[in-house]
C-alpha positions in Angstrom: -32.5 5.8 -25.4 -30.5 4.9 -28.5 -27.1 4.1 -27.9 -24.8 4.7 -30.9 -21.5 3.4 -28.9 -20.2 0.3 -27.3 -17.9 -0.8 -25.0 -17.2 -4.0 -26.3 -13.5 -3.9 -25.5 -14.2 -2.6 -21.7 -16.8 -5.6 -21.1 -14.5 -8.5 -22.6 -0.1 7.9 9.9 -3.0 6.8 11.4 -5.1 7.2 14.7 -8.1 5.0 15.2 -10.7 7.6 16.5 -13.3 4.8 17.8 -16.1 6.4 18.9 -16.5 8.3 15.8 -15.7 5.4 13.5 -13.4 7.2 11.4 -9.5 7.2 10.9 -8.1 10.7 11.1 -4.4 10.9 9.5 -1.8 14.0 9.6 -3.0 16.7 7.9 -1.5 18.2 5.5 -0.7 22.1 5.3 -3.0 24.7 5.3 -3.8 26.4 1.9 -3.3 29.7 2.9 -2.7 32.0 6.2 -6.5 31.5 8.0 -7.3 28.2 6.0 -6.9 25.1 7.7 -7.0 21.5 6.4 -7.6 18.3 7.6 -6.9 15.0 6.4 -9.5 11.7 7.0 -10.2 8.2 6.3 -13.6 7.4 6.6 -15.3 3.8 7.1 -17.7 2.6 4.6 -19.8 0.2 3.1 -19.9 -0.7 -0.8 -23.9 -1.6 -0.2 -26.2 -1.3 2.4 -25.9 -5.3 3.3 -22.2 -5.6 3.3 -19.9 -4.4 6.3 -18.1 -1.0 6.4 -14.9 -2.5 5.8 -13.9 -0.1 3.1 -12.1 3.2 3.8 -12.7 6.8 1.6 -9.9 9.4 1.8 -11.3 12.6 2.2 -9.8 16.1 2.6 -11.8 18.6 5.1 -10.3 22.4 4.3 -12.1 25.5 5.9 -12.0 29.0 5.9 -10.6 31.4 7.9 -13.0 32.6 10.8 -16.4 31.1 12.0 -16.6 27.5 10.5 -19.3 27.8 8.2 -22.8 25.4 8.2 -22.4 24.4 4.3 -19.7 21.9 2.8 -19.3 21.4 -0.8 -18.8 17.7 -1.3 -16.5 17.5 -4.4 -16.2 14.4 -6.8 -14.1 13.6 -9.0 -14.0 11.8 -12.5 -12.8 8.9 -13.9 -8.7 8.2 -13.9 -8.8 11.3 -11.5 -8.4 11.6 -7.5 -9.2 14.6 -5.1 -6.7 16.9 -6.2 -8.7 17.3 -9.2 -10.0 19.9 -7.2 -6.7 21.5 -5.6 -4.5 21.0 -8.3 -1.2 22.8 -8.1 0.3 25.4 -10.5 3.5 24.1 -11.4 4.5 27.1 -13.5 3.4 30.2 -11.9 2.4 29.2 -8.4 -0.9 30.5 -8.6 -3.9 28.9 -6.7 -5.8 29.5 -10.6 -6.4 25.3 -10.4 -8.0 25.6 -7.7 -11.8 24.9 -7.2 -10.9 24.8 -3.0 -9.2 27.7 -2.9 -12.1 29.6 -4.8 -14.8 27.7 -2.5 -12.9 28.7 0.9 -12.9 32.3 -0.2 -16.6 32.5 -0.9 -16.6 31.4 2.8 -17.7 27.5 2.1 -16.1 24.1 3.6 -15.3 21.5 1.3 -14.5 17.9 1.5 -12.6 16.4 -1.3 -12.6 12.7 -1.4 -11.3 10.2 -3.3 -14.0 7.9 -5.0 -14.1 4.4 -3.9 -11.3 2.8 -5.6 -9.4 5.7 -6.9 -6.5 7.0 -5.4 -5.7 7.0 -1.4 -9.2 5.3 -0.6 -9.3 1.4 -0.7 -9.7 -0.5 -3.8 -11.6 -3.5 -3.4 -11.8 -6.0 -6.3 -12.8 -4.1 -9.1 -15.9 -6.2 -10.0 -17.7 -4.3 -6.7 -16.3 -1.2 -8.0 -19.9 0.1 -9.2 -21.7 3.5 -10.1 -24.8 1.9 -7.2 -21.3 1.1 -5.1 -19.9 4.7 -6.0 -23.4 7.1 -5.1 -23.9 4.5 -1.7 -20.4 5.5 -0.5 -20.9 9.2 -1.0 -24.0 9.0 0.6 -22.6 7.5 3.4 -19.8 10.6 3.2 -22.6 12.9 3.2 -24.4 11.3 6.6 -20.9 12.2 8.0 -20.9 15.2 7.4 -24.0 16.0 8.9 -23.7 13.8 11.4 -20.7 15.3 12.8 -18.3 12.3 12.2 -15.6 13.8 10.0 -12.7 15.7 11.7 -11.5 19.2 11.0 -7.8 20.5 12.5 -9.3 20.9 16.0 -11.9 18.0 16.2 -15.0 16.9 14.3 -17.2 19.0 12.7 -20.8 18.2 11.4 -22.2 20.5 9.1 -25.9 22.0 8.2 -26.2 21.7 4.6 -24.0 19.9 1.6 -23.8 20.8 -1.8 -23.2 17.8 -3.6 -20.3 18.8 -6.5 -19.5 16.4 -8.9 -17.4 16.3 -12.7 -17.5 14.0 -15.4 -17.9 10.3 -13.4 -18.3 12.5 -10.2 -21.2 14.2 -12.3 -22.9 9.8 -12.8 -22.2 9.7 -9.0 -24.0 12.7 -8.1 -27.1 11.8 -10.2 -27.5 8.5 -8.8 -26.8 9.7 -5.4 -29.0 12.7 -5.2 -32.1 10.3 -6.7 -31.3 7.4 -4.7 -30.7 9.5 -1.0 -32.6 12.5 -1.3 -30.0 14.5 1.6 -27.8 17.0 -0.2 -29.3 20.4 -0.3 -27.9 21.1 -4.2 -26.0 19.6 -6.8 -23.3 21.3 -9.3 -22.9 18.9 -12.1 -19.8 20.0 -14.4 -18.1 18.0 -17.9 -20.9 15.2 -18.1 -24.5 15.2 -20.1 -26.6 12.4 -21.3 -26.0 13.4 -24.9 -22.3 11.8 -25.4 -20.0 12.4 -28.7 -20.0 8.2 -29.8 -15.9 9.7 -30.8 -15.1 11.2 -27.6 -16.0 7.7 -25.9 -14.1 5.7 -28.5 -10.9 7.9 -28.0 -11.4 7.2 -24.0 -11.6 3.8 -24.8 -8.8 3.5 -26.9 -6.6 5.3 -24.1 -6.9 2.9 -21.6 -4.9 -0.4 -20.3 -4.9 -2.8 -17.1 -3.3 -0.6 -14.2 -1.0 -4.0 -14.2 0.9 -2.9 -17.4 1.0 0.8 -16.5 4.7 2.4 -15.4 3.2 4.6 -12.8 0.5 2.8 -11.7 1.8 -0.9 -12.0 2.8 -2.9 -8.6 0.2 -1.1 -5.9 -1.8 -4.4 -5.6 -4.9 -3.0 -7.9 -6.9 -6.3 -9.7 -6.3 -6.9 -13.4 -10.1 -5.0 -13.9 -8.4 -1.4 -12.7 -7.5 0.2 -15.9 -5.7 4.2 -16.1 -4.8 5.8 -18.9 -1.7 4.9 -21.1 1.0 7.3 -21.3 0.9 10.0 -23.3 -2.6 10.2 -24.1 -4.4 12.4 -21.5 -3.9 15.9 -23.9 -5.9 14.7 -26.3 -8.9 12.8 -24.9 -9.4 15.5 -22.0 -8.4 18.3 -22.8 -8.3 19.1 -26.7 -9.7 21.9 -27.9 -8.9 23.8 -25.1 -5.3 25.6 -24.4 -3.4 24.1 -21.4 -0.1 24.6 -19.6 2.2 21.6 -20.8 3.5 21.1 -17.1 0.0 20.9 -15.7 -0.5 18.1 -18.6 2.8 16.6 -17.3 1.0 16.8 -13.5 -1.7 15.3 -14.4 0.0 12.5 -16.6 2.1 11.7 -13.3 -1.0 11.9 -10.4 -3.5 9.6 -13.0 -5.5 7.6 -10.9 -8.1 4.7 -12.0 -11.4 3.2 -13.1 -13.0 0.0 -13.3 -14.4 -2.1 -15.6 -17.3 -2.3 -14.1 -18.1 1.2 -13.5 -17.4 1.8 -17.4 -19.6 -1.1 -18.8 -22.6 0.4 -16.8 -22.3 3.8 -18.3 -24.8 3.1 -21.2 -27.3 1.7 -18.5 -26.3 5.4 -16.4 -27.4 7.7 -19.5 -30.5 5.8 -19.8 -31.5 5.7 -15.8 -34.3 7.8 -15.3 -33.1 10.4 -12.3 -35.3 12.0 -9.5 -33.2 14.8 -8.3 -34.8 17.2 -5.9 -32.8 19.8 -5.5 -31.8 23.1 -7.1 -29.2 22.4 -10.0 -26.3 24.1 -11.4 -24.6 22.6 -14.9 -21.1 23.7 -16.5 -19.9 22.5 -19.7 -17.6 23.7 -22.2 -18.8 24.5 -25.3 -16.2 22.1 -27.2 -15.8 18.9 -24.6 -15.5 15.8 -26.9 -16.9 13.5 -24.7 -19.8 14.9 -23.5 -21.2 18.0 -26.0 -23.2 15.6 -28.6 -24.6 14.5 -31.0 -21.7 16.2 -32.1 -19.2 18.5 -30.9 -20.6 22.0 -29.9 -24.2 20.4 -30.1 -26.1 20.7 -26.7 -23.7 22.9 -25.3 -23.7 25.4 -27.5 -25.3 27.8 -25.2 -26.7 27.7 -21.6 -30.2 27.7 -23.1 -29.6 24.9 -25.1 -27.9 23.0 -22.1 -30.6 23.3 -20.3 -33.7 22.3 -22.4 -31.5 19.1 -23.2 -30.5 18.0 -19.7 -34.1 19.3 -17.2 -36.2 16.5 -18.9 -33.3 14.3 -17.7 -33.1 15.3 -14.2 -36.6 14.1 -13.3 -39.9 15.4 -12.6 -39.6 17.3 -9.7 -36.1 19.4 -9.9 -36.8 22.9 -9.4 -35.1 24.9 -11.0 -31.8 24.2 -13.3 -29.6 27.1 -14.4 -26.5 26.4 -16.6 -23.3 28.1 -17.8 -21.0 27.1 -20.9 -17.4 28.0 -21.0 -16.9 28.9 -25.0 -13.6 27.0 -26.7 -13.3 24.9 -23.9 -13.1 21.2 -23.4 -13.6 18.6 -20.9 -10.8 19.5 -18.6 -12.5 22.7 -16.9 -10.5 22.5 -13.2 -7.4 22.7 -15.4 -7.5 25.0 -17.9 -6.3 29.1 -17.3 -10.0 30.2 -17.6 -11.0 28.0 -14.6 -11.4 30.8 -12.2 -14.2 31.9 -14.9 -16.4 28.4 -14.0 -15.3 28.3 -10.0 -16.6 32.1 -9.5 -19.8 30.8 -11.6 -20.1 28.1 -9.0 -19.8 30.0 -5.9 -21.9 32.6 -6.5 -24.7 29.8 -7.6 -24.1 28.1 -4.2 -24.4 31.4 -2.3 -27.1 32.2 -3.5 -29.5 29.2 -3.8 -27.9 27.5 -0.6 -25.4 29.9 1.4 -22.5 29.1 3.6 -24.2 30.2 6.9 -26.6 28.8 8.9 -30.1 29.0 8.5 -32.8 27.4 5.8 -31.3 27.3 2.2 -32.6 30.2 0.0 -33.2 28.0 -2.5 -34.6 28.8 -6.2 -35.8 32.5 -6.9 -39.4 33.0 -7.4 
């Protein structure tokens, strides 16, 4: 694959619940009335010969009623954390930024983590900060879930089937752990491609600095290869074109997490490693993201058809089935824009219909 960009300038509370080798912490509040919430740190590896000395902060949040067999795994992107996925309304107090809240009603779990090295999980030196390190430790979040070793409000839980749900560098993850494991049942895969916009990357690029010399970020005893965003700058590379409320800009300027430098000098090496998935696949795009909508902007996701026929051939061989949706106007940002309910309603009904939240054999792709 011809590469048209570089990244030149990015090479140069807790009770110890033993037998279950996790860490469960205080949860925080429930969503809503019904919907309960639990907290957890989980032990893991960075690679298969290295010791689960590591910890991922993951939120468990169910529904109201019967627990249901399926969990939806959610990842988040680069410079993000897990409430990507639960992000407040600061103006109107709506639950509108919320891809939880939309999951939970459909009648789904979810476990929102925080990838290695971002946010409340642990941040080992950056240079073992990988995309192979990323997709091993959410494979290693997935056997917990099935495995019944990640705790809900009144104990732990295992789960039947996982849909693996990923955005941006969540979407990288969830490629290279759905070819690499071969144990999620489906993957959503929303704001990434393997067609990038060579601008998009360069204004990413040009947004970043060592966490060391960031005002939020600076002092929390990161390595000098963590890099966030630099103030100010999140509008334009993530969200432009699409129409945002300034005070969820402001939230999101104030809750930045990280990335590494070595998960973003592997990212030409990710677009060009050929994938294997499995499993029934859902993708989400907006037709105007900047960073991932190339050649140029609008280009392969100018419609669901044309989605599609770019990213199948990518996917490997043996996926069987692929459907798509494109959000028209909209950018990168899709959790935090006002027509994010559009994209979360897309996304349940998908997962209710190919997988389903209760128990029994996933339905899988129509005939």
């Amino acid at each position: 694959m011809k590469m048209t960009w570089t990244w030149r300038s990015l090479a140069n509370t807790a009770l110890v619940v033993i037998a279950l080798g996790l860490f469960l912490v205080q949860g925080e509040p429930a969503l809503a009335a019904g919907w309960n919430c639990q907290n957890n740190r989980i032990p893991v590896a960075l690679a298969p010969d290295l010791p689960r000395n590591q910890q991922v902060f993951a939120r468990l949040c169910l529904p109201e009623g019967p627990r249901p067999a399926t969990v939806q795994l959610l990842v988040h992107g680069a410079t993000y954390t897990h409430l990507y996925w639960d992000f407040p309304d600061p103006t109107g107090g709506t639950r509108r930024y919320s891809y939880v809240n939309a999951a939970l009603e459909a009648g789904f779990a979810t476990l929102a983590m925080d990838r290695i090295g971002s946010g409340a999980s642990s941040h080992p030196p950056g240079e073992l900060v990988t995309i192979e390190a990323n997709a091993y430790v959410v494979h290693q979040v997935v056997q917990a879930l099935r495995a019944g070793r990640v705790w809900g409000p009144r104990g732990a839980l295992g789960f039947e089937k996982v849909v693996l749900v990923g955005h941006s560098y969540g979407s990288f993850t969830s490629w290279y752990e759905a070819t690499d494991y071969q144990d999620v049942d489906a993957v959503i895969l929303s704001g990434a491609s393997h067609t990038p916009v060579p601008s998009g990357i360069e204004n990413f690029e040009r947004s970043l600095h060592p966490v060391e010399a960031d005002p939020i970020l600076s002092g929390r005893g990161y390595d000098s290869t963590y890099l966030t965003t630099m103030p100010g700058t999140r509008e334009a590379v993530f969200y432009l074109p699409s129409r945002a409320d300034p005070a969820v800009i402001a939230l999101d300027e104030r809750t930045k997490s990280t990335v590494t430098l070595a998960e973003l000098s592997a990212v030409p090496a990710i677009f060009a490693r050929p994938l294997d998935i499995r499993v029934p696949v859902l993708l989400v795009n907006g037709t105007e993201d900047r960073i991932f909508c190339g050649p140029t902007p609008s280009g392969i996701c100018s419609d669901a058809r044309t989605l599609i026929a770019a990213e199948t051939p990518r996917l490997g061989p043996r996926v069987p089935c692929v459907e798509a949706r494109v959000l028209p106007g909209e950018g990168h940002m899709l959790n935090l824009i006002p027509d994010a309910p559009r994209w979360f309603a897309v996304a349940q009904e998908w997962a209710t219909r190919i997988v389903g939240a209760d128990p029994g054999p996933a339905p899988g792709c129509a005939p």
